[in-house]
C-alpha positions as a Markdown table, in Angstrom:
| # | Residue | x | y | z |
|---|---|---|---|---|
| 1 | Unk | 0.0 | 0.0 | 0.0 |
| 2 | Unk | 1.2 | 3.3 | -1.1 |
| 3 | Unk | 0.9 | 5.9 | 1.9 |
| 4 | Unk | 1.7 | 9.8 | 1.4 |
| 5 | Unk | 2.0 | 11.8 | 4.9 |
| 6 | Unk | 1.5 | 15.5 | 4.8 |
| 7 | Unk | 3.5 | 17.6 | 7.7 |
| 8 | Unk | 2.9 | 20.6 | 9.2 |
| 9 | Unk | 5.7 | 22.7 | 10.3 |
| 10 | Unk | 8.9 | 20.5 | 11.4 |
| 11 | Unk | 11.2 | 22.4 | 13.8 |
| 12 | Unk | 13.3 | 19.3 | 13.0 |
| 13 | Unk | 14.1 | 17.6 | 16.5 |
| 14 | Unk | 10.4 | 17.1 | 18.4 |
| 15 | Unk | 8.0 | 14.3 | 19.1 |
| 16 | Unk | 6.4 | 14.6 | 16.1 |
| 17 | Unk | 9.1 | 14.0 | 14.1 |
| 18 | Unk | 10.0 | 11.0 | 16.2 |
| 19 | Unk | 6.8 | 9.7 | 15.7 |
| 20 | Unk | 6.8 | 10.0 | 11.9 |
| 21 | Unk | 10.5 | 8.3 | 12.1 |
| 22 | Unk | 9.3 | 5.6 | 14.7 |
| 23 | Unk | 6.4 | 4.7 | 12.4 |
| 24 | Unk | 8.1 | 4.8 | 9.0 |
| 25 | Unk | 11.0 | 2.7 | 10.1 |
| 26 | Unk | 8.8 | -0.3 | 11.5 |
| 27 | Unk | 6.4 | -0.1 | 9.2 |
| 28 | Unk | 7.8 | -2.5 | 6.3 |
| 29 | Unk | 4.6 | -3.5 | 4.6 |
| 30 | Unk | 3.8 | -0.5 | 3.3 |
| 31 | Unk | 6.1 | 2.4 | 1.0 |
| 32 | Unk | 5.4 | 5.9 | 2.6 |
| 33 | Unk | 5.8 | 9.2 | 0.7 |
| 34 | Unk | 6.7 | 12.0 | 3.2 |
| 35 | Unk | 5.6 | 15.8 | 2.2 |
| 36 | Unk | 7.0 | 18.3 | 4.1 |
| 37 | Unk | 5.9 | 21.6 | 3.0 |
| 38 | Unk | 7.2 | 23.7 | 5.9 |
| 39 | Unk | 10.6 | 23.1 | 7.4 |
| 40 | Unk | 13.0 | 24.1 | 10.7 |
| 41 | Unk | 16.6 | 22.3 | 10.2 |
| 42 | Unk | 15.9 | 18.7 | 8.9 |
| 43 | Unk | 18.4 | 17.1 | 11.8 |
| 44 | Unk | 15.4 | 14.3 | 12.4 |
| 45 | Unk | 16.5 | 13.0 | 9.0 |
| 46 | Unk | 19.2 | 10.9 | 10.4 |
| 47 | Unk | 16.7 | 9.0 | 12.9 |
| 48 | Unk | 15.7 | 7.1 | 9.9 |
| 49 | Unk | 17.2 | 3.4 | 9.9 |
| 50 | Unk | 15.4 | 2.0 | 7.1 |
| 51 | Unk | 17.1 | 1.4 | 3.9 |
| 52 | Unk | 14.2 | 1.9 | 1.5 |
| 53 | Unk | 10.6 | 1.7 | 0.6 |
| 54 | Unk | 10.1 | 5.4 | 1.8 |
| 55 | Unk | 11.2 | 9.1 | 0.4 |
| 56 | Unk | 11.7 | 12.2 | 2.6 |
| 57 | Unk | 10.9 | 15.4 | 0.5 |
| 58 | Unk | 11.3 | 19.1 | 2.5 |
| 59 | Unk | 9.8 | 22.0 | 0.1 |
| 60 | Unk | 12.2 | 24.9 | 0.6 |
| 61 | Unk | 10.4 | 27.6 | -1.0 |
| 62 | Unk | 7.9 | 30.1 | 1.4 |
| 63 | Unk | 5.3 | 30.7 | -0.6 |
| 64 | Unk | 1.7 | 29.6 | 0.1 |
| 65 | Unk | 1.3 | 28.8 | -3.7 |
| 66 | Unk | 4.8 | 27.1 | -4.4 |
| 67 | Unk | 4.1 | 24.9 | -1.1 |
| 68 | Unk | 0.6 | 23.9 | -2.2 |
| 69 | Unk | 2.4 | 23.1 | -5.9 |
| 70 | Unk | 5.0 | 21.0 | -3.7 |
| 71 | Unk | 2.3 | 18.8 | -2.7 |
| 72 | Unk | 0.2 | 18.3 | -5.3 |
| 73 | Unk | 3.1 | 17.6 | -7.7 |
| 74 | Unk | 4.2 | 14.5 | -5.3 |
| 75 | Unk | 1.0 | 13.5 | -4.7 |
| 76 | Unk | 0.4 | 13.2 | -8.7 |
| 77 | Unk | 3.7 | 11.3 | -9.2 |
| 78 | Unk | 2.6 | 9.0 | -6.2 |
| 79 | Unk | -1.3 | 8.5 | -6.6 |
| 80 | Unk | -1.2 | 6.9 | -3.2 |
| 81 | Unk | -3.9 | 4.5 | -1.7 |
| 82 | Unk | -3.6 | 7.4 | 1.8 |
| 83 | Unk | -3.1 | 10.5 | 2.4 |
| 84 | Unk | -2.5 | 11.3 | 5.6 |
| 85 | Unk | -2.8 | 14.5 | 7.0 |
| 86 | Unk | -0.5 | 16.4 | 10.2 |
| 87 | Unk | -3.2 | 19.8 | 9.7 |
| 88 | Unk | -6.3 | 20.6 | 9.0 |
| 89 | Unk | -5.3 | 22.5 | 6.1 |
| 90 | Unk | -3.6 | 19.9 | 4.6 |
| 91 | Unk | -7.0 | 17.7 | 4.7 |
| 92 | Unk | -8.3 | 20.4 | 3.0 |
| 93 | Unk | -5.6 | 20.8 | 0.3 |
| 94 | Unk | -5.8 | 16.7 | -0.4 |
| 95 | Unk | -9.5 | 16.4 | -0.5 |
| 96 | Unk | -8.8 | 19.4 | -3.5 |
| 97 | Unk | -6.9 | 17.2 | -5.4 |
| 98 | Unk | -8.7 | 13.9 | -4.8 |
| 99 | Unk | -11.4 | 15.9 | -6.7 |
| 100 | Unk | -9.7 | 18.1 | -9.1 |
| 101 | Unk | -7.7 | 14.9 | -10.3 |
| 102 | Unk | -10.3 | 12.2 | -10.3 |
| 103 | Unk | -7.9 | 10.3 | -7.7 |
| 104 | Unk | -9.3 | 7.5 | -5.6 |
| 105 | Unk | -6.9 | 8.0 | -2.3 |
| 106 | Unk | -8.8 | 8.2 | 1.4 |
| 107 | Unk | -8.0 | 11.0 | 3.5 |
| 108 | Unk | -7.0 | 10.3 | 7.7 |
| 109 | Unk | -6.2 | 13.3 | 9.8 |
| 110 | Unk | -4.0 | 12.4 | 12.3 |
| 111 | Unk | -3.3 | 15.7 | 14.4 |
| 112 | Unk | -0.3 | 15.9 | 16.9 |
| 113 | Unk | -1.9 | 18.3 | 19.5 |
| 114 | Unk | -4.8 | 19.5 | 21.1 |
| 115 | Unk | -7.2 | 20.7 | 18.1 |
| 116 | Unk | -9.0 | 23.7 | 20.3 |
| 117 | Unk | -5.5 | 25.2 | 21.4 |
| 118 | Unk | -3.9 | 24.8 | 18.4 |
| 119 | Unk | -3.6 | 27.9 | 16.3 |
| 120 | Unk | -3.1 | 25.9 | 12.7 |
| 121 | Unk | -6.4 | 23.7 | 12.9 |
| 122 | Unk | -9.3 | 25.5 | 11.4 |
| 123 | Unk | -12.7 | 23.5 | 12.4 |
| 124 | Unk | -14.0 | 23.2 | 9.6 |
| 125 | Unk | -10.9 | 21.7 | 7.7 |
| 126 | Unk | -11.4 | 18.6 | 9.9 |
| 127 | Unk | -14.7 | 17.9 | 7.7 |
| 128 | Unk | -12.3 | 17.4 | 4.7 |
| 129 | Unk | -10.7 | 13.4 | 6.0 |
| 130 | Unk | -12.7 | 10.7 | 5.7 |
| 131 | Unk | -11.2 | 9.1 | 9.3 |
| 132 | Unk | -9.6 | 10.2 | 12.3 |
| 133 | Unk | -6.3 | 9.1 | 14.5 |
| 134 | Unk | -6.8 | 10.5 | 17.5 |
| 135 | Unk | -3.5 | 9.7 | 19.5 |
| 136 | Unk | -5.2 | 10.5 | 22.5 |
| 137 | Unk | -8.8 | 9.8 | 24.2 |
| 138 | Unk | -9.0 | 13.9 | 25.0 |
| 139 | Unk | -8.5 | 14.3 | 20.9 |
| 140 | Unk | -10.9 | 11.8 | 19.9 |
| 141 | Unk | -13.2 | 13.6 | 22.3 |
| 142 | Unk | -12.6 | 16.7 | 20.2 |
| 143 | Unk | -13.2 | 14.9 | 17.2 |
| 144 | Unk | -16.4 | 13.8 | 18.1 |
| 145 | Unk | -17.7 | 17.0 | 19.6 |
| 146 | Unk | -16.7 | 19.1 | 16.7 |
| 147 | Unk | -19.3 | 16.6 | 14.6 |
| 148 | Unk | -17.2 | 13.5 | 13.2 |
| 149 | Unk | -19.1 | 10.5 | 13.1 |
| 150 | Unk | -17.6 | 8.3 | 16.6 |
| 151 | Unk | -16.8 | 5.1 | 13.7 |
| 152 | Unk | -15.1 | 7.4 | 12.1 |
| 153 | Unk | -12.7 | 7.7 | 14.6 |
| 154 | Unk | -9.5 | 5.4 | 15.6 |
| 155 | Unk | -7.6 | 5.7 | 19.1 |
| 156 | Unk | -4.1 | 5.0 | 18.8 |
| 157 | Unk | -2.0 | 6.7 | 20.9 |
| 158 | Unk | 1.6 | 7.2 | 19.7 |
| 159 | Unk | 4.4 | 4.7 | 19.6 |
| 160 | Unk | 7.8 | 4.3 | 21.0 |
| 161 | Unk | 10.5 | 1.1 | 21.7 |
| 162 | Unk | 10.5 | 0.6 | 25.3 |
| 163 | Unk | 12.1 | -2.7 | 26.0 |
| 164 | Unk | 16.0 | -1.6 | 25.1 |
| 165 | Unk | 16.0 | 1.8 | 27.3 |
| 166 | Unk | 17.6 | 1.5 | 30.1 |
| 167 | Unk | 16.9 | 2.1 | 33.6 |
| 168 | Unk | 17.3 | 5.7 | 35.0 |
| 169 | Unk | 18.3 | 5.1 | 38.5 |
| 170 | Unk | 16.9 | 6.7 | 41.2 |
| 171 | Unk | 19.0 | 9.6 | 43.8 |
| 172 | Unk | 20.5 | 8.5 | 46.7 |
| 173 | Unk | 18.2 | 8.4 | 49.8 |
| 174 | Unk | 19.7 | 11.6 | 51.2 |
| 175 | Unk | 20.6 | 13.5 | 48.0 |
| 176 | Unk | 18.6 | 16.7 | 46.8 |
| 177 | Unk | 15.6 | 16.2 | 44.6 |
| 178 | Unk | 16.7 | 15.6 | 41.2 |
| 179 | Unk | 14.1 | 16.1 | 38.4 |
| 180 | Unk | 14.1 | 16.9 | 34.5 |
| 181 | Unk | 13.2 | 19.2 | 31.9 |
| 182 | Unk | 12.6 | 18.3 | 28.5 |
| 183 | Unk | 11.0 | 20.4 | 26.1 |
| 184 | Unk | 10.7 | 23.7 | 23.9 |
| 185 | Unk | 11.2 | 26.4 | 26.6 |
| 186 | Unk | 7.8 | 28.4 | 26.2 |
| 187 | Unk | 7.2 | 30.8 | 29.6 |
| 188 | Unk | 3.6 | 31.3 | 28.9 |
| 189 | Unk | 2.1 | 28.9 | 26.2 |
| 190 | Unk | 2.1 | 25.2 | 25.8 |
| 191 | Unk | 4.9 | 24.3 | 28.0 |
| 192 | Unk | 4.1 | 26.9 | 30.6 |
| 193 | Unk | 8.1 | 26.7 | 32.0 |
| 194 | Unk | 7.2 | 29.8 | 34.0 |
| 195 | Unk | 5.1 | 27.9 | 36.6 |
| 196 | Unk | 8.3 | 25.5 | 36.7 |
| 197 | Unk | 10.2 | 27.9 | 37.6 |
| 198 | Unk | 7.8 | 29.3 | 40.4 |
| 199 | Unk | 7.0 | 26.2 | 41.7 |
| 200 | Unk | 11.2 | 25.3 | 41.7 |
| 201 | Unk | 11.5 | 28.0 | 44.1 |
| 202 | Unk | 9.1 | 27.2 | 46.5 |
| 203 | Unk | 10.1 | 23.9 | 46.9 |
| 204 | Unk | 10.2 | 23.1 | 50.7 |
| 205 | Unk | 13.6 | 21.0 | 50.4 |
| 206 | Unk | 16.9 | 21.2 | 48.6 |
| 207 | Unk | 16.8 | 20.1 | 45.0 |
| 208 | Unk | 18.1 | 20.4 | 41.1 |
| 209 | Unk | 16.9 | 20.3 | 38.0 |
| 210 | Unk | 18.6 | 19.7 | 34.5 |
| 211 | Unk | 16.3 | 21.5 | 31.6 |
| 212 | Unk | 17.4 | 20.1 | 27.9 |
| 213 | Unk | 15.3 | 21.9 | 25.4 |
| 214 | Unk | 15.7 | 25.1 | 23.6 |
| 215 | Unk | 12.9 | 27.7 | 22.5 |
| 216 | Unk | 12.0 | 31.0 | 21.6 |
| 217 | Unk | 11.8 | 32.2 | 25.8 |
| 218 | Unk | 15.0 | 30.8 | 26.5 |
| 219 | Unk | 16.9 | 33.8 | 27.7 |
| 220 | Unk | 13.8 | 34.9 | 29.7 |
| 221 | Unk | 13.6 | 32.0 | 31.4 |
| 222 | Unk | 17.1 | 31.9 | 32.5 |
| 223 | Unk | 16.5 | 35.5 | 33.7 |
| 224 | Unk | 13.1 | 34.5 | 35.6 |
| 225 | Unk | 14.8 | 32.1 | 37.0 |
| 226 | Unk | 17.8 | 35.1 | 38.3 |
| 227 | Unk | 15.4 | 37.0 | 39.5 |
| 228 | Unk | 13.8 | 34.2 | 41.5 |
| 229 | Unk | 17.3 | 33.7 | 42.8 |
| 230 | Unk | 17.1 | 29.7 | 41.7 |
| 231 | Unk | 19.6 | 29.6 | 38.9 |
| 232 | Unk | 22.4 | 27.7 | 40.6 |
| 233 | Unk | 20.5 | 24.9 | 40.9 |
| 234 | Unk | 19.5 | 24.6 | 37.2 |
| 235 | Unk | 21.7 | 23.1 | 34.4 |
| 236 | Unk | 20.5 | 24.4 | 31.4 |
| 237 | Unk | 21.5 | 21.2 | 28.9 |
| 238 | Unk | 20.1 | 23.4 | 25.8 |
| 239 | Unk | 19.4 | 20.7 | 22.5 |
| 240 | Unk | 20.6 | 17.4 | 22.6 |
| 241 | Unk | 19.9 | 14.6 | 20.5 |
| 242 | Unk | 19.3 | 11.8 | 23.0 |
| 243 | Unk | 18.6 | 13.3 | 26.1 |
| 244 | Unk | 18.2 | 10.2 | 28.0 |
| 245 | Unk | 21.8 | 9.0 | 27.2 |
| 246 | Unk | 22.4 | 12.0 | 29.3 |
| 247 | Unk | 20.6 | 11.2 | 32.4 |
| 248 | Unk | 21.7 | 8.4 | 35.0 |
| 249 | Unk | 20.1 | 9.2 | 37.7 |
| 250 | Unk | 16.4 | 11.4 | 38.7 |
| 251 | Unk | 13.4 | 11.4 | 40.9 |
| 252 | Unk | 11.6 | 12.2 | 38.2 |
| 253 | Unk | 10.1 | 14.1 | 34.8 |
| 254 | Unk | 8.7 | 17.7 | 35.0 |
| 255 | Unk | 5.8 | 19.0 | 33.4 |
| 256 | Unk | 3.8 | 21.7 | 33.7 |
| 257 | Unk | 1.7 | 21.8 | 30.3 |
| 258 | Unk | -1.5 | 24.2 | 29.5 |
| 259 | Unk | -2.1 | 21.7 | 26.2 |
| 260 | Unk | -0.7 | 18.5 | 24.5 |
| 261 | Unk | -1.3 | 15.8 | 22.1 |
| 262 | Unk | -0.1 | 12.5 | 23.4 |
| 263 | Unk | 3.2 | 14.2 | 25.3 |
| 264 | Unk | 6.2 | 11.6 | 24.0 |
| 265 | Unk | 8.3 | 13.3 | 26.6 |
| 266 | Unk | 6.0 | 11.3 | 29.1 |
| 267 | Unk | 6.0 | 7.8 | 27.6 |
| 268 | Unk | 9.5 | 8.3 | 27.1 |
| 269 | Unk | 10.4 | 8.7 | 30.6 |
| 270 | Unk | 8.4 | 5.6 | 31.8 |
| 271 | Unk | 9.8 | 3.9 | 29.5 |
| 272 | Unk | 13.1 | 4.6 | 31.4 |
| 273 | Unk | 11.3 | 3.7 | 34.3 |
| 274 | Unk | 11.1 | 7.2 | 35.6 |
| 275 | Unk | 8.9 | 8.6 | 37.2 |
| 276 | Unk | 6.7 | 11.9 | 35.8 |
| 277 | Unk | 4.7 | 14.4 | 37.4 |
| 278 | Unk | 2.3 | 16.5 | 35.3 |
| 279 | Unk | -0.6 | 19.1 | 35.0 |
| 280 | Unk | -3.9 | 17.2 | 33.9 |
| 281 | Unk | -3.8 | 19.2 | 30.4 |
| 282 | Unk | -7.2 | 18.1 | 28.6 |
| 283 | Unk | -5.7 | 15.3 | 26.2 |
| 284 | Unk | -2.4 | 13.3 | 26.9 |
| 285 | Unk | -0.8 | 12.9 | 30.1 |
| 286 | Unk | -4.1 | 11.1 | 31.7 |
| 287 | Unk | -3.8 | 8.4 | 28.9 |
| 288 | Unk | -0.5 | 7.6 | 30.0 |
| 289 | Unk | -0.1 | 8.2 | 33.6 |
| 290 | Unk | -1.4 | 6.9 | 36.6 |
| 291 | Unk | -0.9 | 5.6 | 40.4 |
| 292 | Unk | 2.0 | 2.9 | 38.9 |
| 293 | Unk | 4.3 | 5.6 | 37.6 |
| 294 | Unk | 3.5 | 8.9 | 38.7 |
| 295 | Unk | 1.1 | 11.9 | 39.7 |
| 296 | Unk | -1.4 | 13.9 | 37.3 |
| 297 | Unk | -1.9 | 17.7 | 39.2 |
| 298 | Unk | -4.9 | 20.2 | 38.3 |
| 299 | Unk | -4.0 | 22.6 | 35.8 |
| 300 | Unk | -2.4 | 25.5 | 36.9 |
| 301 | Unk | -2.6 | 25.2 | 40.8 |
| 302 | Unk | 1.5 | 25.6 | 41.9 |
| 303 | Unk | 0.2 | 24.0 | 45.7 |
| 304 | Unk | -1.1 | 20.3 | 44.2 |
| 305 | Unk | 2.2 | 20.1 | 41.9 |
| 306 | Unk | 4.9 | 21.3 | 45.1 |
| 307 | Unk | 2.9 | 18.6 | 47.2 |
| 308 | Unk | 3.4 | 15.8 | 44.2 |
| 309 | Unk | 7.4 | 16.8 | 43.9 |
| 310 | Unk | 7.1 | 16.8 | 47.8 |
| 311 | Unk | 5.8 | 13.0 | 47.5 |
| 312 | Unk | 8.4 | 12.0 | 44.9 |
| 313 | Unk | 11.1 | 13.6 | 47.3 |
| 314 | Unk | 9.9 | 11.9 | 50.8 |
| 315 | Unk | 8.8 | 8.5 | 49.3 |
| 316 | Unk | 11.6 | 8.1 | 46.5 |
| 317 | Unk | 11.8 | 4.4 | 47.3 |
| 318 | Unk | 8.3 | 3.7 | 47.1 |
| 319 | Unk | 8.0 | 3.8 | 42.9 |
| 320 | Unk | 9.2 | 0.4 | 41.7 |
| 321 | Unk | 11.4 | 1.2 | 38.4 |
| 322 | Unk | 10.8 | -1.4 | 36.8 |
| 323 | Unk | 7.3 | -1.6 | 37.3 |
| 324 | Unk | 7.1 | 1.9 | 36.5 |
| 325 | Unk | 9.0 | 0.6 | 33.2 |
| 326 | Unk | 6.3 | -1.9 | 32.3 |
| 327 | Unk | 3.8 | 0.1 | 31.5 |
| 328 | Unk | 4.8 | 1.7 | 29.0 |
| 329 | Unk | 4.5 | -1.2 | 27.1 |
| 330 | Unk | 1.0 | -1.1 | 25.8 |
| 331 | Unk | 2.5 | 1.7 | 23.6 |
| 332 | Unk | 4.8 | -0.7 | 22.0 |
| 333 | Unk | 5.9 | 0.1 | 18.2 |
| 334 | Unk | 4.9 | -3.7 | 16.9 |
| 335 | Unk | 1.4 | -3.5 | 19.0 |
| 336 | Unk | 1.0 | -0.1 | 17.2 |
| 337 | Unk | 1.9 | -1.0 | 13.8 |
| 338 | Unk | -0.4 | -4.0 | 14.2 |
| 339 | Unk | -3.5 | -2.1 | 15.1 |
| 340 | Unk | -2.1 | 0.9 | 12.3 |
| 341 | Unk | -2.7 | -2.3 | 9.6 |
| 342 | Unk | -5.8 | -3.4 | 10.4 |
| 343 | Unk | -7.2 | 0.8 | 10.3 |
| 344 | Unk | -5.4 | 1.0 | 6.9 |
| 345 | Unk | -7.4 | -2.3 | 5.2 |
| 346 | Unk | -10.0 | -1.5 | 6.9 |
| 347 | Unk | -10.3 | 2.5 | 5.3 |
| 348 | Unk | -9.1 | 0.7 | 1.9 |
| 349 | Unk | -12.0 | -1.4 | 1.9 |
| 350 | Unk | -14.4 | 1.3 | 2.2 |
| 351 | Unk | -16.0 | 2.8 | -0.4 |
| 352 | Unk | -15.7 | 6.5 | -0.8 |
| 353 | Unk | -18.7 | 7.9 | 0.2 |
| 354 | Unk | -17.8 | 11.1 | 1.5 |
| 355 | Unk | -17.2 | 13.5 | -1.1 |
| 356 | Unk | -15.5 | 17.2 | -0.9 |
């Protein structure tokens, strides 16, 4: 089966793009087209271990119109079986040229975040697919409530490997807290680092924290955290590519999010076995944690997410590592690509009967 994937806008090194690479590189029964019409640096290229049966092509014009030519001249030279679509805009722009072109392809959105936060997904361009992935049960929600038909709709998470990461180990009993950062560093919008920050330096106990990530309020978050006079105990790790081959011991992950998708950052870290404590954003982190493997806070309130760190801190020895390990498993790549199969024959076999 011949599948084209539309992007949205790659900044080259996020969960997205680990997701795309994750899926295309177990995937082997079927040849994938990726269309990426909008580009940050392409440094996500080299996750890619496959040796063929897929191509990688980055549009580097900036124009709405030579963009939208990008895509329709690949998807004419591919005439895939699927199109799937990152944005809502790029449902619109395939369910275009399924019609102006007499093609035959279905049309599955499968969005990466929150769909009433995001600024890129226009309602009605969801209307344009014929099915839904919704990787997580606060997007298919969405889905359903902005009018898709419930059938229509396939939960399915996101993927990762988790039986080859290892263990991150846990402090020593009497050592500070130790907890981790990893993300874009946005004060005030999706990653909300500025309640990080405030609820670092009201932590009742010595701690640390190392923050990898880099972002467009990175400077002003190393000068919030001056002025809240906590900067000596935070290494700011800026970009790397593996940030868990940099990390050998931590209480736990750190997140204080306004909005997600399905938060890879999250099953990542229990898949190291570590720990995570996170706001209750409306879709992600509640799919993935629980009482086994960490603590979900209300949104925004700084008291509920200083008494989780404090229960981290005081019971350290409580969270079993490896159990905490284990379940991440029901997001296994080969369960995922199994369950991806079946949606694919099953769209194929469908008539079209939804037309633009």
């Amino acid at each position: 089966m011949k599948i084209t994937l539309i992007t949205q806008f790659l900044e080259g090194h996020g969960g997205t793009e680990r997701v795309i690479t994750e899926l295309i590189n177990h995937d082997l029964k079927n040849d994938y087209q990726v269309l990426v019409p909008s580009s940050g640096k392409p440094e996500w290229l080299q996750w890619f271990t496959r040796p063929k049966g897929y191509s990688v092509k980055i549009c580097h014009h900036t124009t709405e119109q030579k963009k939208r030519y990008f895509v329709i001249q690949n998807i004419l030279a591919q005439k895939p079986d699927i199109v799937l679509c990152l944005e809502g805009k790029a449902n619109k722009l395939a369910s275009y040229i399924r019609q102006q072109y007499h093609l035959h392809f279905k049309i599955i959105s499968w969005g990466h975040t929150s769909i009433t936060d995001s600024k890129n997904f226009i309602k009605e361009n969801i209307h344009y697919a014929d099915y839904h992935l919704a990787i997580s049960s606060g997007i298919k929600k969405q889905l359903i409530d902005f009018g898709v038909a419930p059938d229509n709709v396939f939960l399915i998470f996101n993927p990762i490997q988790s039986g080859s990461h290892k263990i991150i180990a846990r402090p020593k009993t009497k050592a500070p807290f130790h907890a981790v950062f990893i993300g874009r560093i946005l004060l005030d919008d999706q990653k909300n680092v500025r309640m990080l920050l405030h609820v670092l330096a009201k932590l009742p106990f010595k701690w640390q924290i190392d923050i990898f990530g880099q972002g467009k309020d990175f400077k002003d978050a190393q000068q919030l955290a001056h002025q809240l006079k906590i900067e000596k105990n935070i290494s700011w790790r800026g970009w790397v590519p593996d940030p868990w081959d940099k990390i050998s011991e931590a209480d736990c992950l750190l997140l204080c999010s306004t909005y997600e998708g399905f938060p890879m950052v999250v099953i990542e870290a229990v898949s190291h076995g570590l720990p995570v404590i996170s706001t209750d954003c409306p879709t992600g982190p509640s799919d993935i944690i629980n009482d086994k493997n960490g603590i979900l806070t209300p949104m925004n309130d700084q008291s509920a997410f200083i008494a989780a760190c404090s229960k981290i801190y005081y019971l350290r020895d409580e969270l079993d590592r490896q159990q905490v390990k284990k379940t991440a498993l029901r997001f296994d790549i080969q369960n995922y690509i199994s369950k991806l199969q079946h949606i694919y024959d099953y769209v194929s076999a469908q008539e079209l009967l939804i037309t633009p």
